[in-house]
MARKE-385747 format. One record per residue: residue number from 1; residue in three letters; y, z, x of N, C-alpha, C in turn. Coordinates in nm, 4 decimals, decimal comma. Example, Ala and Ser with C-alpha at 12.3 -4.5 7.8 and 13.67 -1.06 7.14 Angstrom:
! residues 2
- 1|ALA|-0,5690|0,7800|1,3190|-0,4500|0,7800|1,2300|-0,3300|0,7800|1,3200
- 2|SER|-0,2250|0,7080|1,2850|-0,1060|0,7140|1,3670|0,0030|0,7870|1,2900
This chain:
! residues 129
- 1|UNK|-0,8134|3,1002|-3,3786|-0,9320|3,1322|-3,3037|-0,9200|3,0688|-3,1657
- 2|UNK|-0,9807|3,1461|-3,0709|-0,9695|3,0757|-2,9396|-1,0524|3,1584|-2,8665
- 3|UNK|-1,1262|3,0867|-2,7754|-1,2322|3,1003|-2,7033|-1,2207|3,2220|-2,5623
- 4|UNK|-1,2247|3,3386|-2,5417|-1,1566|3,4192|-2,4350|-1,2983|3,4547|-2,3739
- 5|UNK|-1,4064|3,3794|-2,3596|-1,5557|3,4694|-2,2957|-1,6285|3,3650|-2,3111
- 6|UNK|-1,6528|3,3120|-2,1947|-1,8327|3,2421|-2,1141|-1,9001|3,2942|-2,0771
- 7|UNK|-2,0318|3,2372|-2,0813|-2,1030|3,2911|-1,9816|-2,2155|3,2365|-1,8995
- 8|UNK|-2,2249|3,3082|-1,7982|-2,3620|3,1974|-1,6798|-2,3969|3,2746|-1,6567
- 9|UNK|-2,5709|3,2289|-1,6573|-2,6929|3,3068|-1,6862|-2,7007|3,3343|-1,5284
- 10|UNK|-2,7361|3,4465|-1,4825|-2,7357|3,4594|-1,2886|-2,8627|3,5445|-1,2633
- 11|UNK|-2,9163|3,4565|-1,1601|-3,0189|3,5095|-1,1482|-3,0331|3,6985|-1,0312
- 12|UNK|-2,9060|3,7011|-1,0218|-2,8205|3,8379|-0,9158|-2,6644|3,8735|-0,9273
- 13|UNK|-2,6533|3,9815|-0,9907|-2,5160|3,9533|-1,0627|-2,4389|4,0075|-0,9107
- 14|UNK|-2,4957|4,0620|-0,8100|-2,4124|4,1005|-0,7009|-2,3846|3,9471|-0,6133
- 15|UNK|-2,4661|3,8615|-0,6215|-2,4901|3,7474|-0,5329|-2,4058|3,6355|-0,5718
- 16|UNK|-2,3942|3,6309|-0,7266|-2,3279|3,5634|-0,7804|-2,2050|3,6309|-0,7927
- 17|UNK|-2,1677|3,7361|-0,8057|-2,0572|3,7873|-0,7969|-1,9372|3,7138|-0,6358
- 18|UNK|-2,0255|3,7440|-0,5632|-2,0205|3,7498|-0,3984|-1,9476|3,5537|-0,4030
- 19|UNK|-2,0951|3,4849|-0,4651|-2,0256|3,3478|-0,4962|-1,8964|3,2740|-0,5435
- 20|UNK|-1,9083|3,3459|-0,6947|-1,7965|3,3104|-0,7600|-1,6405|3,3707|-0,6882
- 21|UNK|-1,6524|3,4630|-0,6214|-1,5102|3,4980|-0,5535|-1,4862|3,4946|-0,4520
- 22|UNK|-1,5825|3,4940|-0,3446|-1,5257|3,4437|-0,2265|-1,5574|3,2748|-0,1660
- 23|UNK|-1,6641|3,2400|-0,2784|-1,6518|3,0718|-0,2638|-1,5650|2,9820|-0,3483
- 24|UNK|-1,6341|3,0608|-0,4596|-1,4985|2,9475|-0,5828|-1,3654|3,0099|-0,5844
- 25|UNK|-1,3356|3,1150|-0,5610|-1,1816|3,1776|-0,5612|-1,1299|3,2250|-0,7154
- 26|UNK|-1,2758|3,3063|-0,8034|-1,2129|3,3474|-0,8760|-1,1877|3,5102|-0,8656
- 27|UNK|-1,1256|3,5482|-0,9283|-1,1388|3,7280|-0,8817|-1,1941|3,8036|-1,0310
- 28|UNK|-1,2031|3,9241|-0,9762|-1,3491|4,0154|-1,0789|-1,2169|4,0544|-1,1684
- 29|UNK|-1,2765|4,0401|-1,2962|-1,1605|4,1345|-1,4211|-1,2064|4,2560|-1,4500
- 30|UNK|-1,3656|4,2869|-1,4979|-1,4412|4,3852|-1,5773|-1,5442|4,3991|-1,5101
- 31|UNK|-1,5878|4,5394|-1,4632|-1,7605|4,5678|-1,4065|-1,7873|4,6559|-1,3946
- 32|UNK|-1,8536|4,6761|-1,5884|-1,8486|4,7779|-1,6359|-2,0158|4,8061|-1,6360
- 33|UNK|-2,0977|4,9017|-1,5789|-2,2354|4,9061|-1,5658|-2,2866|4,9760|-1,7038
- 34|UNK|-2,4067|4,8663|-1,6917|-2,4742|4,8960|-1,8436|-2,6339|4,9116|-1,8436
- 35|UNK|-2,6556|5,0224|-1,7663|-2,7890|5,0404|-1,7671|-2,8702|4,9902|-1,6004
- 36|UNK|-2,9856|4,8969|-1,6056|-2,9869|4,8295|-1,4954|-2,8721|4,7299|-1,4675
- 37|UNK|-2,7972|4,6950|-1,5456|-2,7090|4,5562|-1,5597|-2,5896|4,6110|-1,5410
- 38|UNK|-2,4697|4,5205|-1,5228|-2,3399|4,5065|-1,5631|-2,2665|4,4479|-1,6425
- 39|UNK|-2,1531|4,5256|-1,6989|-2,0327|4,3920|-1,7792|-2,0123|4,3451|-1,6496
- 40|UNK|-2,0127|4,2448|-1,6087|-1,9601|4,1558|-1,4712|-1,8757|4,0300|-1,5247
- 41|UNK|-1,7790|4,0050|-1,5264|-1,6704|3,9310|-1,5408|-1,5441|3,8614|-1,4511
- 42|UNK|-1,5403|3,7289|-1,4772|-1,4513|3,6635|-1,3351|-1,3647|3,6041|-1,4100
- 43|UNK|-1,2318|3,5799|-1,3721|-1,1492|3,4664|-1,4107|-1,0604|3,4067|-1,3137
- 44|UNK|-1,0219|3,3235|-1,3894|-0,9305|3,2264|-1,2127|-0,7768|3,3169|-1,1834
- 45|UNK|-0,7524|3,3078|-1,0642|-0,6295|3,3674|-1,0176|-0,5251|3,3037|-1,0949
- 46|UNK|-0,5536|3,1682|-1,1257|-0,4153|3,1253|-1,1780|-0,4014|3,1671|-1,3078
- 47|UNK|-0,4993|3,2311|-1,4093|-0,4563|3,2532|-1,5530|-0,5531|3,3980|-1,5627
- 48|UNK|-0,5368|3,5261|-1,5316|-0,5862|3,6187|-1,4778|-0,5750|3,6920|-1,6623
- 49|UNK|-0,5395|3,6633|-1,7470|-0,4912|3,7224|-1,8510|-0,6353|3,6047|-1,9661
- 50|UNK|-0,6387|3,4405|-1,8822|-0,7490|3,3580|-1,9660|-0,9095|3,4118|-2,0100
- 51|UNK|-0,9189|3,3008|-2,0133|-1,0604|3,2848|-2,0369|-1,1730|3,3951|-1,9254
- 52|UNK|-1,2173|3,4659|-1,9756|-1,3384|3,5186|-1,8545|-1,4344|3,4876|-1,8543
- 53|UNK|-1,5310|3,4422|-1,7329|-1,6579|3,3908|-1,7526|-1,7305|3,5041|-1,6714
- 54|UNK|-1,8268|3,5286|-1,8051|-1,9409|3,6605|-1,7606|-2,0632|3,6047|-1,6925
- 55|UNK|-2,0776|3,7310|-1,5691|-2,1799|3,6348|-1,4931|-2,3227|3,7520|-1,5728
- 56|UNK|-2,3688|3,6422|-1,6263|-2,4283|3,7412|-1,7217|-2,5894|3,7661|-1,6579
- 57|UNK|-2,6877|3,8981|-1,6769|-2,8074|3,8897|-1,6135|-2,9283|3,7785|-1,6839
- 58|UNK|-2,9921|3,7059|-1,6470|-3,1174|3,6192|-1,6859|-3,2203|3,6776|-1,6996
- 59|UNK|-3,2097|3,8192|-1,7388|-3,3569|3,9198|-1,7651|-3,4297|3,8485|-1,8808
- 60|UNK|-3,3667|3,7550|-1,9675|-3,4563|3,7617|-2,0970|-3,5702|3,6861|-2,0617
- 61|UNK|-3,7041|3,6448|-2,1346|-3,8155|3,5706|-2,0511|-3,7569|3,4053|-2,1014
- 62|UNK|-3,6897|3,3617|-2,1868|-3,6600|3,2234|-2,1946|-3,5459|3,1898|-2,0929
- 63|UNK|-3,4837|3,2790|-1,9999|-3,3702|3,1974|-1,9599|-3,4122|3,1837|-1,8007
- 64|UNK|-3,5437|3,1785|-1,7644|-3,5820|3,1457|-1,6692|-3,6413|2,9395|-1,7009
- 65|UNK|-3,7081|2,9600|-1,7845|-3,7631|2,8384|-1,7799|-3,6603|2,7357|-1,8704
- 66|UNK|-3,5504|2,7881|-1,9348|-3,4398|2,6958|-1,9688|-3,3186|2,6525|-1,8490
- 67|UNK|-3,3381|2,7358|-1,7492|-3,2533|2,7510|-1,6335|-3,2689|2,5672|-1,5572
- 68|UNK|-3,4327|2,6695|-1,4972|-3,5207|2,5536|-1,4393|-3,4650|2,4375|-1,4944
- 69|UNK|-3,5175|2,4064|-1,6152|-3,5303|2,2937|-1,6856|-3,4276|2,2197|-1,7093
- 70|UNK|-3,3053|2,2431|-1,7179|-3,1724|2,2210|-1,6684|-3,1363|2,1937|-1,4988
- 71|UNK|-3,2188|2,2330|-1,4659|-3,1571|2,1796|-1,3231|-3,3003|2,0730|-1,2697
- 72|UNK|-3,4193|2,0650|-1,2971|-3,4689|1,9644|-1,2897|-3,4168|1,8416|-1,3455
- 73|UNK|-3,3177|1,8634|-1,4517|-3,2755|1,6702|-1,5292|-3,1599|1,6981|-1,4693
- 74|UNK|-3,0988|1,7684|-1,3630|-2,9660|1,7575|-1,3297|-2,8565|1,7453|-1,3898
- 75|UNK|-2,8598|1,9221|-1,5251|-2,7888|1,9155|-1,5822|-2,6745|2,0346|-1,5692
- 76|UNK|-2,5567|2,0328|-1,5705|-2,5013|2,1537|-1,5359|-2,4636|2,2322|-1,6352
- 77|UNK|-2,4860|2,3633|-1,6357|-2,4533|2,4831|-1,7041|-2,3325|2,4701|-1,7812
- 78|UNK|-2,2175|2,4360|-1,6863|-2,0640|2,4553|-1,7264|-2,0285|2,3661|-1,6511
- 79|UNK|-1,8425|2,3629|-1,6431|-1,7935|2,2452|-1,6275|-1,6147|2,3466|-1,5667
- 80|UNK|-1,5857|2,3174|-1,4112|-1,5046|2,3799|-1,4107|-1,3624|2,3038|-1,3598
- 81|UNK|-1,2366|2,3722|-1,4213|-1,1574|2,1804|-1,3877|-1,0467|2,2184|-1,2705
- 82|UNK|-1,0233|2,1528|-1,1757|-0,9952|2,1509|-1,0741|-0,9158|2,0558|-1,0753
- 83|UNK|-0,8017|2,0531|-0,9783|-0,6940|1,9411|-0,9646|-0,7472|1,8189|-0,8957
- 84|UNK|-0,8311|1,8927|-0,7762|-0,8401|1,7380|-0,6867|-0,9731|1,7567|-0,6575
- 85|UNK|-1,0609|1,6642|-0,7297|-1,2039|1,6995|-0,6798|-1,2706|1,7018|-0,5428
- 86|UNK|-1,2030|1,5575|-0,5047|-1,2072|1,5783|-0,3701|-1,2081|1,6595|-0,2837
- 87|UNK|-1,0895|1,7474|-0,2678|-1,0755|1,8044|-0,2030|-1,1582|1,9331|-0,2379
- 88|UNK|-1,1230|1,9687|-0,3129|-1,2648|2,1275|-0,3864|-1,3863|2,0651|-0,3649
- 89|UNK|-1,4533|1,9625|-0,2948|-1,5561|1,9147|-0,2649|-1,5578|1,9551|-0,1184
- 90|UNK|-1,4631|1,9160|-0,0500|-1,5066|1,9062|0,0870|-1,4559|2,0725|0,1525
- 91|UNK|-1,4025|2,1358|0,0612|-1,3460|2,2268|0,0926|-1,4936|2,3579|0,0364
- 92|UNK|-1,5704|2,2804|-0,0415|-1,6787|2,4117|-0,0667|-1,7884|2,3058|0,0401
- 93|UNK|-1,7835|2,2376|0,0613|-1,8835|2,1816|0,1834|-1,9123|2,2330|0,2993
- 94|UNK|-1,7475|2,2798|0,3290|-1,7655|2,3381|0,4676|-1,7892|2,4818|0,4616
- 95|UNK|-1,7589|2,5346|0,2922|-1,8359|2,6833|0,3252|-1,9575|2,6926|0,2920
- 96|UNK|-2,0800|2,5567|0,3085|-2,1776|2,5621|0,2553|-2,2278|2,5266|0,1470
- 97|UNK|-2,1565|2,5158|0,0953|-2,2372|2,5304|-0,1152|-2,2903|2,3684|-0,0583
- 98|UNK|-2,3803|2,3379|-0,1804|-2,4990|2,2666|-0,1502|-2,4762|2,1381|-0,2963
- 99|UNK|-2,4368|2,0448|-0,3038|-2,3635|1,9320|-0,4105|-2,4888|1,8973|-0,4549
- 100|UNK|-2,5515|1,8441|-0,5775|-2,6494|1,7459|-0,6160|-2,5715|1,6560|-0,6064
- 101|UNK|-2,3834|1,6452|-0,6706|-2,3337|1,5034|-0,7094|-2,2302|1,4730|-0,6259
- 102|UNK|-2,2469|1,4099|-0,5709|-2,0941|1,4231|-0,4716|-1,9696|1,3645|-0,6129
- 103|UNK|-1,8459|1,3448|-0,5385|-1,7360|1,3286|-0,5969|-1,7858|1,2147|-0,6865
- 104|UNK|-1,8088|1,1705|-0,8041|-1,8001|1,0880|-0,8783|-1,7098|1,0041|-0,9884
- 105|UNK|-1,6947|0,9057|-0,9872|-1,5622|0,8802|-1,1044|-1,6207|0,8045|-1,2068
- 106|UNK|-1,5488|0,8699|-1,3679|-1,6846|0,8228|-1,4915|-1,5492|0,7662|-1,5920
- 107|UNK|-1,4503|0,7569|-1,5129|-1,3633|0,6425|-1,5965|-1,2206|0,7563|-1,5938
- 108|UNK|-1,2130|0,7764|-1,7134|-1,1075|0,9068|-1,7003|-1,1273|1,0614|-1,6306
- 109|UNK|-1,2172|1,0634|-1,6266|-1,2517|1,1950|-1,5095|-1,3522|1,1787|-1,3968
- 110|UNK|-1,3041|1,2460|-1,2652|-1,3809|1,2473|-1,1470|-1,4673|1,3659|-1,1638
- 111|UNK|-1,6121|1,3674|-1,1413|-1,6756|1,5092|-1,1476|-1,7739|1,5153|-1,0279
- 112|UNK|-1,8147|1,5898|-0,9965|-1,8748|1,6372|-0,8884|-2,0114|1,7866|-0,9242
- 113|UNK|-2,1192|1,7916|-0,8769|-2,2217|1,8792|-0,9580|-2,2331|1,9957|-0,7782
- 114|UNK|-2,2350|2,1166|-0,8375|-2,2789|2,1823|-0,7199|-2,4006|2,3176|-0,7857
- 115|UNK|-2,4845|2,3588|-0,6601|-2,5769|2,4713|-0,7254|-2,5064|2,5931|-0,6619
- 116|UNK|-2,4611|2,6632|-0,7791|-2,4094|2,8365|-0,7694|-2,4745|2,8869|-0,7087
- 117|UNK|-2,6356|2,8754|-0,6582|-2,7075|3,0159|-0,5669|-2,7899|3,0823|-0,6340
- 118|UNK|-2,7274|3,0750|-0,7638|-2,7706|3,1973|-0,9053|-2,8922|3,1155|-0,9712
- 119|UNK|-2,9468|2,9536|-0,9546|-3,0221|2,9206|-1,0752|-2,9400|2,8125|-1,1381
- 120|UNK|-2,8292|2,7792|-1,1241|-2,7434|2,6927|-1,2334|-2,6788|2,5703|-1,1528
- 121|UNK|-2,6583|2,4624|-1,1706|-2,5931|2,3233|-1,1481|-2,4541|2,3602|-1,2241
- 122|UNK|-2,3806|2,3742|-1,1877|-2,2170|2,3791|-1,2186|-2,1615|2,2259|-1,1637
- 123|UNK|-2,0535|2,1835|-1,3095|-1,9589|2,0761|-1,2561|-1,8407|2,0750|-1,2698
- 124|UNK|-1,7418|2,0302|-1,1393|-1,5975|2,0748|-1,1200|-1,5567|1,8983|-1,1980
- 125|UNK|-1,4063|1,9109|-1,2205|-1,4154|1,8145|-1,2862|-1,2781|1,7594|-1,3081
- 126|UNK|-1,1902|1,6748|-1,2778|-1,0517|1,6478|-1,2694|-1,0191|1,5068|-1,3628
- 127|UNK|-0,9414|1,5467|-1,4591|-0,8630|1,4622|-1,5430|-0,7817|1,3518|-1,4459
- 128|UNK|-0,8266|1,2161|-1,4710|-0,7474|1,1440|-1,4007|-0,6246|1,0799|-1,5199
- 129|UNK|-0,5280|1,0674|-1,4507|-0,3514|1,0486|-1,4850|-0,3767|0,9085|-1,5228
């Protein structure tokens, strides 16, 4: 068994689309339209065959106020892992994106919290050697 599908709840699957690939650098796999909605699907350039994370729509009425409520205790959605936090810090800084956490170090991993645009606190996150 192995895990091939995430997903983040978006509050605009075009906006978040727009996010996830020309800010985070992943590219679109699947966007397949389903009514008002889409299959909308991203994965990273480097493993284009991995894991896909669906940017999925937040129409249902609980995933508004579980959203919220998660980002009032400053909690993040997902967790995405990156070589050098640092640098994927200062490098989404200057295209804007907006950090709750700056670069942090919690012993064996450095993590860092940013808001997607969409509703969600995302954290990048680097294994230290």
């Amino acid at each position: 068994m192995r895990i091939n599908l995430a997903s983040v709840l978006v509050d605009d699957q075009e906006k978040a689309l727009r996010f996830y690939t020309d800010v985070l650098g992943f590219v679109k796999k699947h966007d397949i339209p389903m009514g008002a909605d889409r299959w909308l699907t991203v994965v990273s350039p480097e493993d284009p065959e991995g894991t896909e994370l669906l940017l999925e729509p937040s129409g249902h009425p609980a995933a508004k106020p579980f959203k919220d409520a998660l980002v009032a205790d400053g909690i993040p959605w997902t967790m995405f892992a990156v070589s050098d936090v640092q640098a994927e810090y200062e490098r989404m800084r200057g295209l804007g994106v907006r950090f709750t956490q700056e670069p942090t170090d919690m012993g064996t991993v450095i993590t860092a919290v940013f808001d997607d645009t969409c509703g969600n606190l995302i954290q990048i996150g680097q294994m230290k050697s």
